[in-house]
C-alpha positions, 0 to 999 in steps of 0.5 A: 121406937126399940131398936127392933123396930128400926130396922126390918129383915125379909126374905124373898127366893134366896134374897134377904132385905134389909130395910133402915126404918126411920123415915121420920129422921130420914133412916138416920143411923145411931149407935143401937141401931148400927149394933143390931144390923151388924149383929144380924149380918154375923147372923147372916154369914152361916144362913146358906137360905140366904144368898144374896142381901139388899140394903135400903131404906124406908120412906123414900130416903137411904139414909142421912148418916149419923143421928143428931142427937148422938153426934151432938152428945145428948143421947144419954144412953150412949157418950160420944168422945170430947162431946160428952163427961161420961166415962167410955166403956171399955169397947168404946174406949178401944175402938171410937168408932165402935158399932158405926164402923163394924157395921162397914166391915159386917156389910164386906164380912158378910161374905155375901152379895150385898146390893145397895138399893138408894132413893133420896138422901145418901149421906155420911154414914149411910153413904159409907154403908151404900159404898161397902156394897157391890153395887149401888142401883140409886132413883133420880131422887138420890143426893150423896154427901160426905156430909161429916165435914158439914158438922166438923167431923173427920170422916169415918166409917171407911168413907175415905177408903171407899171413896177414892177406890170407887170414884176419882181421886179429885172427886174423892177429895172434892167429897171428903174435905167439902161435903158437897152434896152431889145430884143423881146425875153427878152420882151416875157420872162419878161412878158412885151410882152404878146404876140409875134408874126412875124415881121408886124404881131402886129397889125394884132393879136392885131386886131384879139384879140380886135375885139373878145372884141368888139363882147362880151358883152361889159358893162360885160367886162368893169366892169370885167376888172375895178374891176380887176384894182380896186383889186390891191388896195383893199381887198379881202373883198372889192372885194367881194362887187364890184364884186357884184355891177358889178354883178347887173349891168350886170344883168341889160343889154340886152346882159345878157338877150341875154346871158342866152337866147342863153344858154338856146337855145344852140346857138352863143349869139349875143351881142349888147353892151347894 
């Protein structure tokens, strides 16, 4: 299977879905593949036909993180530092993590709405990826695991930056250094579901949720929901001040105008993303 088929793209009114698609390795992620979803989202940045994304996976599973056969250093294609002889590239040489992690910073870089949809297994990586989204809509089949520590390997891919920011820190900890898998329920409870739903059920919520996204006014939502990204860093201050850039910037739209115009007029405001 080429990396073209691994994963596919479709759009539906102002939604695009991207879907992981080995079901036959549970949507395990390799090198390949990671470089050409991150590709897709640099893609996706400028594409104003799409204003909201959902991330999920084919065949009943989200994903089950880092592909074996590369982790254990017999993908000849690609070498893994301290499992394999051959010589790094460049690239590689300067980031480890390479196409594994710049598809974590394209999932926020995207600069969009980005919707984890989660059946079934959800683990190292593919967690990492679920955690980068907004919000995570996940079926009673979902089981989570920071499982890197399962094979001995540190965590990776922003799992631990992400982890004690969504859940509890002893939880975060409990995750990172045991690679307990974690049940849907506990997943719900621990804040790392946002939202649980019934066995086949998560991409239908996480498409009834992103497609209200789609229908606001987008740039609004884009700015809002990058200053509250961006708030995590900074001062109260300092947000005082974005969020009065972000509020010049929107004033600045047509759906603002449409916005208090349909205020005004009591009626449903019909937003074009502009």
């Amino acid at each position: 299977m080429g990396v073209e088929d691994q994963f596919s793209f479709t759009t539906d009114e102002g939604v695009g879905i991207i879907t992981l698609n080995r079901p036959e390795r549970m949507n395990a992620v390799n090198w390949d593949l990671c470089a050409a979803i991150s590709a897709k989202l640099r893609e996706l940045r400028t594409n104003d036909d799409v204003r909201v994304l959902v991330l999920t996976g084919a065949g009943g599973n989200f994903s089950s993180g880092g592909d074996a056969e590369f982790l254990s250093g017999n993908d000849e294609g690609r070498p893994i530092p301290g499992l394999t002889d051959t010589p790094l590239e460049r690239y590689q040489r300067k980031t480890p993590a390479g196409a594994f992690a710049e598809m974590t910073k394209w999932i926020i870089e995207v600069d969009k709405p980005v919707i984890a949809a989660v059946e079934g297994v959800c683990m190292g990586a593919g967690l990492a990826y679920a955690l980068a989204c907004d919000r995570r809509f996940g079926s009673k089949t979902v089981r989570m695991s920071a499982a890197m520590v399962r094979l001995g390997f540190g965590p990776d891919c922003g799992i631990s930056w992400f982890l004690p920011r969504i859940t509890r820190l002893p939880t975060a900890l409990r995750m990172i250094t045991t690679g307990d898998i974690l049940e849907a329920e506990e997943c719900h409870r621990e804040g790392l579901i946002d939202e649980l739903v019934e066995e086949g059920d998560a991409l239908e919520a996480a498409m009834a949720y992103a497609k209200k996204l789609a229908r606001g006014p987008s740039v609004a939502i884009d700015l809002a929901r990058h200053f509250v990204y961006k708030s995590l860093t900074s001062t109260a201050d300092e947000m005082y001040d974005y969020e009065g850039v972000a509020a010049v910037m929107s004033a600045m739209t047509e759906d603002a105008r449409e916005g208090t115009q349909s205020f005004l007029e009591k009626r449903r405001p019909k937003y074009k993303g502009r």
